[in-house]
Every structure is written in structure tokens, then in C-alpha cells.
C-alpha positions as CSV (number, residue, x, y, z in Angstrom):
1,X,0.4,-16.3,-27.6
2,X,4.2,-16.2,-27.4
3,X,4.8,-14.5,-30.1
4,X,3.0,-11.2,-28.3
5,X,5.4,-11.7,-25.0
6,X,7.6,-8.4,-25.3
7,X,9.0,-6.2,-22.5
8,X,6.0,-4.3,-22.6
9,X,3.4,-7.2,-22.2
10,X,5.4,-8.6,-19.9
11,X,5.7,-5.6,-17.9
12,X,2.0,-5.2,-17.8
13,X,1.8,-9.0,-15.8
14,X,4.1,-7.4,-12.9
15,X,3.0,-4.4,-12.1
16,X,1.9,-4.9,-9.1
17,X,4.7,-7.2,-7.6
18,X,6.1,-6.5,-4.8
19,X,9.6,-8.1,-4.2
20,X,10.9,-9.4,-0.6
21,X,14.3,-10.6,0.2
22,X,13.8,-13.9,1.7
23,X,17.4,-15.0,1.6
24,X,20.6,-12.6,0.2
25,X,23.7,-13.9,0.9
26,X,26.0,-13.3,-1.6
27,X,25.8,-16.0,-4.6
28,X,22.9,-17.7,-2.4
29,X,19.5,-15.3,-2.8
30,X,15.8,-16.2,-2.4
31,X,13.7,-13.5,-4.0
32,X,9.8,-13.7,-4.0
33,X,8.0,-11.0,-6.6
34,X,4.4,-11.3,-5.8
35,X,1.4,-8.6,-6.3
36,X,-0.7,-8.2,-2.6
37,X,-3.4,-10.8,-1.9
38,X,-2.8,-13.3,-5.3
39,X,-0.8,-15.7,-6.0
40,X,-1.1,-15.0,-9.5
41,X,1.5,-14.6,-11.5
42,X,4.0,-14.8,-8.6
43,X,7.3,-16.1,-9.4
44,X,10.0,-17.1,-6.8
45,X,14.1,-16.6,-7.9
46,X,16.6,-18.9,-6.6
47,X,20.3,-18.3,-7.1
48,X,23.3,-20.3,-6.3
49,X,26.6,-20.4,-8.2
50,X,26.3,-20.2,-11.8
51,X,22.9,-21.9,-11.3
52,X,19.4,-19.3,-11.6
53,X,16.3,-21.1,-10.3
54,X,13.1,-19.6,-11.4
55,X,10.1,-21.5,-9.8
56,X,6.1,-20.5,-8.9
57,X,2.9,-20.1,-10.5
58,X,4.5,-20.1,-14.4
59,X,6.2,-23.2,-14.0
60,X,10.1,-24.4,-12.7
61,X,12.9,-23.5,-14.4
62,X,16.6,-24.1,-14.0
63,X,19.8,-22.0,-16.2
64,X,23.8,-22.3,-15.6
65,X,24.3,-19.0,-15.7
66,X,25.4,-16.4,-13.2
67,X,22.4,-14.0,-11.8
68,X,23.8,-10.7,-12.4
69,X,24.6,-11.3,-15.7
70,X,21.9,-14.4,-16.7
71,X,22.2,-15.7,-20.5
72,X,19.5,-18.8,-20.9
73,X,21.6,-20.6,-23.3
74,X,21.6,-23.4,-21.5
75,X,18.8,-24.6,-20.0
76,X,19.1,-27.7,-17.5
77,X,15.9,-29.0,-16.5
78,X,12.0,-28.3,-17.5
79,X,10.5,-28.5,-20.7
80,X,11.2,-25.8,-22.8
81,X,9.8,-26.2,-26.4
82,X,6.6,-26.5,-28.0
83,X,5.2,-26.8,-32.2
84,X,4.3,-24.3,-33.8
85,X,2.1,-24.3,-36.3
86,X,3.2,-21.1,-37.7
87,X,6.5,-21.0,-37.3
88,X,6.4,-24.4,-39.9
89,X,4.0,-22.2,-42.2
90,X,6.7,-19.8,-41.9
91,X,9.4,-21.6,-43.4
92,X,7.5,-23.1,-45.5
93,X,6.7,-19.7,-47.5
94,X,10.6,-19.0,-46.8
95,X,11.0,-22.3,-48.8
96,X,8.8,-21.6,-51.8
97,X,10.2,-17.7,-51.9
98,X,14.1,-19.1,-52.4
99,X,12.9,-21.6,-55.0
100,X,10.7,-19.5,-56.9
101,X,13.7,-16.5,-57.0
102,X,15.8,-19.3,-58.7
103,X,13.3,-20.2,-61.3
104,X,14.9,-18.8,-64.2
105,X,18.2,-20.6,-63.4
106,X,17.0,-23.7,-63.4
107,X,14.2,-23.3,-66.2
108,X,14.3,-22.0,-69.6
109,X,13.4,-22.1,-72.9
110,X,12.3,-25.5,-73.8
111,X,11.9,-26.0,-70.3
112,X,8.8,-24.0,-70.1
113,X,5.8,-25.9,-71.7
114,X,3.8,-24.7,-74.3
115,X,1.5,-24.9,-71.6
116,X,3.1,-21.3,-70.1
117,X,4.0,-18.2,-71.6
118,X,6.4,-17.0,-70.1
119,X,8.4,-17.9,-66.9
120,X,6.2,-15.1,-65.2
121,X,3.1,-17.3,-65.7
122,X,5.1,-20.6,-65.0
123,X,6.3,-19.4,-61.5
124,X,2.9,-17.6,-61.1
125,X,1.3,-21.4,-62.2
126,X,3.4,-22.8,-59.1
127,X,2.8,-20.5,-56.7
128,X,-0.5,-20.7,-57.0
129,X,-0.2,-25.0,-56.8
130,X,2.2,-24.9,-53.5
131,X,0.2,-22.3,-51.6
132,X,-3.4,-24.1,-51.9
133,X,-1.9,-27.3,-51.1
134,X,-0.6,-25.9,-47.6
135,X,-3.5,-24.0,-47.2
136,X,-5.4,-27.0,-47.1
137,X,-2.9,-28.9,-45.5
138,X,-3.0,-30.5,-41.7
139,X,0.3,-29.0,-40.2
140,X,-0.4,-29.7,-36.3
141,X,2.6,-31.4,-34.7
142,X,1.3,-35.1,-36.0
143,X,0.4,-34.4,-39.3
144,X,2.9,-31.7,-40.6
145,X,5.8,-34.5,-41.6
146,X,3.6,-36.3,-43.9
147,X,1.8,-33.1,-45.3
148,X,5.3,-32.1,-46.1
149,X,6.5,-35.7,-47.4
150,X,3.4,-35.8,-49.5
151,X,3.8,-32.7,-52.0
152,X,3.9,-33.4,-55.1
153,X,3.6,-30.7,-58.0
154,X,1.8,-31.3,-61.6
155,X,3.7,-27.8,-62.8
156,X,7.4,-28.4,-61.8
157,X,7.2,-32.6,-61.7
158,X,10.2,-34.2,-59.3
159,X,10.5,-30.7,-57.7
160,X,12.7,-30.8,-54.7
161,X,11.3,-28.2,-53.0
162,X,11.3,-29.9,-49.5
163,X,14.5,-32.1,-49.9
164,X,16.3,-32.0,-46.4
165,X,13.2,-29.7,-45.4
166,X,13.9,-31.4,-41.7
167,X,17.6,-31.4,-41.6
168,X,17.4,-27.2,-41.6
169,X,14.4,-26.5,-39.7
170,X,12.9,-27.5,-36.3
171,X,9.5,-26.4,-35.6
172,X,9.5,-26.6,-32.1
173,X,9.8,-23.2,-30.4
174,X,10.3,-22.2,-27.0
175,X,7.1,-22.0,-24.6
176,X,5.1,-19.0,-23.8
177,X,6.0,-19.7,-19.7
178,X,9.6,-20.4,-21.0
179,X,9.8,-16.7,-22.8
180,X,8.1,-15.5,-19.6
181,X,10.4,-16.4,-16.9
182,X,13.1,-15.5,-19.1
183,X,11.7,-12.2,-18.9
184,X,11.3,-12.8,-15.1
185,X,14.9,-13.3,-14.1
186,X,15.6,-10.1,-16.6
187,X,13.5,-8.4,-14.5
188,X,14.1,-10.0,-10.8
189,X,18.0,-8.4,-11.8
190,X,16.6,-5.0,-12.6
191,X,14.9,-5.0,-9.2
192,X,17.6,-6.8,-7.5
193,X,20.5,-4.5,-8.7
194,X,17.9,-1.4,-8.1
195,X,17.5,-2.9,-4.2
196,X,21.6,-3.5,-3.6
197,X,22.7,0.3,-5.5
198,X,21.9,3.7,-5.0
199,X,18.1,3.0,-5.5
200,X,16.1,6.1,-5.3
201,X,12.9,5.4,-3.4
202,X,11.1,9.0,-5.6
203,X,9.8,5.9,-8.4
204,X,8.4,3.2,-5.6
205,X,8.1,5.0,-2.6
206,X,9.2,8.3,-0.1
207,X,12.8,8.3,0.5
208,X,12.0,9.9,4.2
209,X,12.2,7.2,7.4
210,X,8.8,6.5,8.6
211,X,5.6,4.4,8.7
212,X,3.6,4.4,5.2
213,X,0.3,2.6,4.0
214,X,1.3,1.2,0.7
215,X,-1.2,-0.1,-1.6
216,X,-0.7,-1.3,-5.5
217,X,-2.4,0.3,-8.1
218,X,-5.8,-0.4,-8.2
219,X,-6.2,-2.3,-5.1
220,X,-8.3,-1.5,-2.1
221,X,-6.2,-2.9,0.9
222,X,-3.6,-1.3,2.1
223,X,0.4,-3.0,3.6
224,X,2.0,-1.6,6.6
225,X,5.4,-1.0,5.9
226,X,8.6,0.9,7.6
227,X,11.0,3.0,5.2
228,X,14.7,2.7,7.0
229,X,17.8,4.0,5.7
230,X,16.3,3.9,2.4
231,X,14.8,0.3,2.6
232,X,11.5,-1.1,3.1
233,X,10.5,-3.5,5.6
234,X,7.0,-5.3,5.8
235,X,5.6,-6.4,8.9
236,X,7.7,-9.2,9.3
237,X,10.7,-7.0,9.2
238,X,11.6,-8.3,6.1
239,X,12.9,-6.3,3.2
240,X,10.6,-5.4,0.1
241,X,10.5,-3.6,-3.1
242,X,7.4,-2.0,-4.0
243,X,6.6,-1.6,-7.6
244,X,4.2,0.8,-8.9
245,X,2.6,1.8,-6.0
246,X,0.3,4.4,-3.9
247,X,1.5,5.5,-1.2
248,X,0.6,7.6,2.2
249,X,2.6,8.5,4.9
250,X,1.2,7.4,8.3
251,X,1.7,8.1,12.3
252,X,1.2,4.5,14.0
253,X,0.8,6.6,17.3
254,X,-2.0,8.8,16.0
255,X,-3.2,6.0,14.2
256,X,-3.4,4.4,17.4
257,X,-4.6,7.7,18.9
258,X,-7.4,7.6,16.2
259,X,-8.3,4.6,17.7
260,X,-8.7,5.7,21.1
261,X,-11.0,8.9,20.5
262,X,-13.1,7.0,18.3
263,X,-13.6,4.4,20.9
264,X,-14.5,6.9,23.5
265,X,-17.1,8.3,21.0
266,X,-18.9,5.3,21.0
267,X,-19.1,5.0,24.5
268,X,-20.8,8.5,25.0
269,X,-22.6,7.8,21.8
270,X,-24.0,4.4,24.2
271,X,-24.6,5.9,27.7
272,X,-27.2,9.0,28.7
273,X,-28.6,11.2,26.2
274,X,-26.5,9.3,23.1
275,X,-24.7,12.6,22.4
276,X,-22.6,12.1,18.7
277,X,-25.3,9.2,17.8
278,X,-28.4,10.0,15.1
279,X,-30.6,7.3,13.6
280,X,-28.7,4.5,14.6
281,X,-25.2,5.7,13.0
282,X,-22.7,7.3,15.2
283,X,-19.7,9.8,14.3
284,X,-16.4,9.3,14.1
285,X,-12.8,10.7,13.4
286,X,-10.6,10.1,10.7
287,X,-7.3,11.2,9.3
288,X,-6.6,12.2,5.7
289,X,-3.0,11.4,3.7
290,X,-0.9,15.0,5.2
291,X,-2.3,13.9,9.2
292,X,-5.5,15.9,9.3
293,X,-8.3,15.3,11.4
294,X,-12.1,15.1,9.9
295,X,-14.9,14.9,12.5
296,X,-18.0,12.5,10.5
297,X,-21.1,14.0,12.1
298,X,-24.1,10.9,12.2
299,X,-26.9,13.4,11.5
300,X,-26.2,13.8,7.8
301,X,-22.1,12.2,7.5
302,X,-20.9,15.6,6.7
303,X,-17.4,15.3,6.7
304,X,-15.9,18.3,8.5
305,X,-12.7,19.8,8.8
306,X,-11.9,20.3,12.7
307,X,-8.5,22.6,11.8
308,X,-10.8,24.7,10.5
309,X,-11.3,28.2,13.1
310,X,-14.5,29.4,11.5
311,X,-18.2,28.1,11.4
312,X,-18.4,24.1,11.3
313,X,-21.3,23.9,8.8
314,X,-22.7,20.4,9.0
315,X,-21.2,19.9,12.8
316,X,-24.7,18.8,14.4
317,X,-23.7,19.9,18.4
318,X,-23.3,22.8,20.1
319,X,-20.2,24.8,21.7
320,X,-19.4,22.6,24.1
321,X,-19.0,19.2,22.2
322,X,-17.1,21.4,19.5
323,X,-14.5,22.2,22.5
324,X,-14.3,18.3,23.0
325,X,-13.7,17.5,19.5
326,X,-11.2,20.2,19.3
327,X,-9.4,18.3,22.1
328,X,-9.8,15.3,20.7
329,X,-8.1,16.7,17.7
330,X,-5.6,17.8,19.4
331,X,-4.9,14.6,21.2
332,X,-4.6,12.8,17.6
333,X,-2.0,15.2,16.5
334,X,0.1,16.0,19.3
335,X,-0.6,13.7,22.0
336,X,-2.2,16.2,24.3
337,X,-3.9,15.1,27.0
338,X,-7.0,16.0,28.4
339,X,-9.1,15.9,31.8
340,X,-11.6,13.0,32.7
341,X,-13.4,16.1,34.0
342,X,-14.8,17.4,30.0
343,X,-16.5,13.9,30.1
344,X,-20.2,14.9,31.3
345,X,-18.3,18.0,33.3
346,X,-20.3,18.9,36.4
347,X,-22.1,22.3,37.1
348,X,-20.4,24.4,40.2
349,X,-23.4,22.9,42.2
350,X,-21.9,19.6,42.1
351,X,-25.4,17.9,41.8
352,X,-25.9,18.0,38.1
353,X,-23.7,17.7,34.3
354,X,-23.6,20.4,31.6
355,X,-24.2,17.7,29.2
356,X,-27.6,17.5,30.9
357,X,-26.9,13.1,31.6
358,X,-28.2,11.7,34.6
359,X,-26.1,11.2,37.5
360,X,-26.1,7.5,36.9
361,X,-25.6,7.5,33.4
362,X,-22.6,10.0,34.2
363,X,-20.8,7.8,36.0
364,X,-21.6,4.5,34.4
365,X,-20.0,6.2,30.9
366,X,-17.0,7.9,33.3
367,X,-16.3,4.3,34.7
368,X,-16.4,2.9,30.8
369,X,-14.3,5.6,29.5
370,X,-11.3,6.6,32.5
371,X,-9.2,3.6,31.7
372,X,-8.3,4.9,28.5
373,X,-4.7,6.5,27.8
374,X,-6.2,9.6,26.4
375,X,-7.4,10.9,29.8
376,X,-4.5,11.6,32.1
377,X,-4.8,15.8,33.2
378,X,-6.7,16.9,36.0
379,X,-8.5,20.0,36.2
């Protein structure tokens, strides 16, 4: 597994991370990197003079090394090294490569048996002896010294092959979650030196001031967050980078004005003759990523463009709830407001609605509905 670990692998782990400043006071930082709704993979960085703490779901690790420019040569606490198997298959082949490129120093002539040939075949005789032995051979972290200890070869007799085999090689290598936080702090000062410079927002986000919904790839939930001055804030007012992300710029007050008209649909969708309510589902309004306002109609959910000035095809209403949904439109966009009179407007007799509700049902749904902010203009 370690031996795949690269930038690029390790890259493909993080994608998703977002970073947030929990502490950042000079030498003293506490930096979370975490991808939306997972703990998974999440890593916390700790700093402190010449001291780089790298602690979360791939295990603790401490360095002495200055953040900004981290080296790991030194590693102070956690366990950092593990056998490998092939690493000590490794040296092994090293081992019988350098002694069979000596061969013809040390043997000749007389010293190849009437048995061989040539030194060709004699070398070829050993190779073939040394390499089924190991590839036989139990090499796991117990049995590897006396595997090793135990050669012995019928071709080259006392051969020396492994003599001080342990004084030049260790097979213990560093751990896959070692190599990976390693690669962490490498990339917590990319981020980091990206967040405290001239850090153009065009790769993570819009540079414009604003409210955005901000979602990583291939998520379905979306974060609230607040571009400033070229930083990003979360909810908690607390700063954060956002890696790899989609984003889409939002209006909290027409958000919120969403909200309103949507409620009020509802309640004329509950009172009198149900108007904007088919089968049991009931339209509403939505806004697309530049603003724009779509109408839903309930009798078949077409989706339908109320900027549009032409024919509404799929709009299941007449004129006059067209006019309202125009208004309500207009209300999402701009803030205009409009007159508690369009609810269930009366005729010029006073006795009766052009929505064709009875009197009682009128009122009850004006009395549900006049609280709300969107009504405030009387005609």
C-alpha cells in the first residue's frame, strides 16, 4: 500500500477538504482540513515553535520542524516504521546482483568444477540455487532472520553472501499513515500559504463579496458561506478554504423572500377553491444559480420560466393568477411589494371575489396570509 502513496494518490484522498482556521496566531495555528459531512480522512494541524502536530483520523504525529518550511527528519513521538516484506526481497536480489557481477574475480580456472563449463553456467547454476531458496522462503518480520541465517549453497560452498547482511540493511520502512500525513502537512502549507498571500479565489471560489451555496464535488448538500475581502467565512464566522468545489452565488433576502411566497402559496393552495393545488401536490417557486424565478405548476410540474413575456405553456391558471405570480416574482427579485387586496380581490359590488372563493373562505385565507412581510401596499 505505501509504496502507491504519491502526490497524485494522495491528492485524490483530499479533494474535498475543506480547511477552517480554528486558531492562527503567528507560530501558534490550529488548522482543521475536513471534506462536508465525514469525518473521514480528516486531519487536524497543530503548530507551535519548531514543533508540527499532525493529529485525526490517520493517526498522531509529532515533527521539530518549523511549519512553513516542515522537513520530517526528526520525528518525536508515534510509531513510524513497519516490515516490509519487499523491501527485504529487495535487497536481497540487490545482494545476489553485486555478488554475482564479482564472480569472475573471485573464481577461475580450477575454481570452476568440472561440474561447469564455463563461469556463465557456474553463475547461471547459482542464480538459479539463491532465487528458489527465497522464493520459497518465510520472510515475514519473524521468520526473515533465520531464513537469511540459514542459506547455505551446494554450488559456491562457505559463500558469504549474507555476511553483515543486518549491519547494512533495515527492513523496516516507514508506515503508509506515516507517508500520509507527511503528505498532509505538505499540503496543510500549500493551503495555508495560499490562505495568508495573494490567494486568488477564480480556483476555489468567486472572488466577488457575497453569500454563495458551496457544495464539494459530488455531494448533494450544500454550506452557507460569506465571501469578504477575499476570505471565506462559514456559518460560524470562521474562516475556510474550499477545495475543489461547486459553487452558486445566492441572495439570503430572496432566499428568504422565496420562502415567503411559497408559504403564501400553500395557504391559498389550503383555503376555498385550492387554487395552485392538483392531485394532492401543490406549486411552488424556485430560483436557479443567476437569481431567476421558475413557477412549478402541480398539474403536470412543468417547470416554467416566469421572466418569460410570451405564452406560459404548461402554466395551468388563467390571467389573473399569472398577474400574481408575476408579482410574486417580482417580490423575489426586487423586494416589491404588493397589496393584500390581489389576495381573493373583490368585485366593484363588494359582495363577491374574482377568484370565485366564498366569503368565508376569503377571509379565513386573508387572516392566514396578511401577517406576512410580503403584503405591505394598499390599493
Amino acid at each position: 500500500m505505501m509504496n502507491t502513496l504519491n502526490n497524485e494518490t494522495f491528492f485524490a484522498h483530499v479533494t474535498e477538504h475543506h480547511m477552517k482556521v480554528i486558531l492562527d496566531t503567528g507560530e501558534h495555528r490550529h488548522l482543521r482540513f475536513k471534506a462536508p459531512h465525514t469525518n473521514n480522512q480528516y486531519f487536524d494541524v497543530i503548530t507551535a515553535p519548531n514543533r508540527v502536530i499532525v493529529t485525526g483520523d490517520m493517526h498522531d504525529f509529532i515533527w521539530k520542524s518549523d511549519f512553513l518550511s516542515f522537513s520530517s527528519k526528526h520525528l518525536l513521538a508515534g510509531k513510524s516504521k513497519e516490515f516490509s516484506s519487499k523491501a527485504l526481497r529487495n535487497e536481497i536480489a540487490e545482494r545476489i546482483e553485486g555478488f554475482c557481477a564479482d564472480i569472475s574475480d573471485w573464481y577461475e580456472g580450477d575454481e570452476v568444477t568440472e561440474e561447469y563449463s564455463s563461469l556463465e553456467e557456474f553463475e547461471a547454476a547459482f542464480r538459479e540455487e539463491v532465487t528458489d531458496y527465497f522464493d520459497s522462503a518465510e520472510l515475514d518480520e519473524y521468520r526473515c532472520v533465520s531464513a537469511i541465517e540459514s542459506f547455505s549453497s551446494s554450488v559456491i560452498p562457505n559463500c558469504k553472501l549474507f555476511e553483515d547482511f543486518w549491519c547494512d540493511f533495515n527492513a523496516d520502512v516507514p508506515t503508509y499513515h506515516y507517508l500520509w500525513c507527511i503528505h498532509a502537512v505538505h499540503f496543510a502549507v500549500k493551503q495555508y500559504r495560499q490562505f495568508k498571500g495573494e490567494w486568488q479565489l477564480y480556483s476555489t471560489g468567486p472572488k466577488a463579496s457575497g453569500t454563495y451555496k458551496v457544495r464539494a464535488k459530488d455531494e448533494t448538500e450544500f454550506d452557507i458561506v460569506t465571501v469578504k475581502n477575499g476570505e471565506i467565512y462559514d456559518q460560524d464566522n470562521d474562516i475556510v478554504l474550499c477545495i475543489n468545489c461547486e459553487w452558486q452565488a445566492i441572495d439570503i433576502e430572496a432566499e428568504q423572500r422565496l420562502d415567503i411566497v411559497n408559504e403564501l402559496i400553500n395557504q391559498i393552495a389550503a383555503h376555498g377553491r385550492k387554487f395552485f393545488r392538483c392531485d394532492g401536490r401543490v406549486s411552488f417557486v424556485e430560483r436557479d444559480s443567476r437569481g431567476k424565478v421558475w413557477f412549478v405548476d402541480s398539474w403536470k410540474g412543468d417547470r416554467i420560466y416566469t421572466h418569460y413575456h410570451g405564452s406560459w405553456k404548461g402554466f395551468s391558471h388563467g390571467g389573473t393568477l399569472r398577474n400574481l405570480v408575476e408579482q410574486f416574482r417580482n417580490y423575489i427579485v426586487r423586494g416589491n411589494r404588493i397589496s393584500i387586496n390581489h389576495i381573493c380581490t373583490k368585485r366593484l359590488d363588494g359582495q363577491s371575489n374574482i377568484w370565485g372563493y366564498s366569503n368565508e373562505e376569503a377571509e379565513k385565507l386573508i387572516n392566514a396570509v396578511k401577517h406576512l412581510p410580503i403584503f405591505g401596499v394598499r390599493q
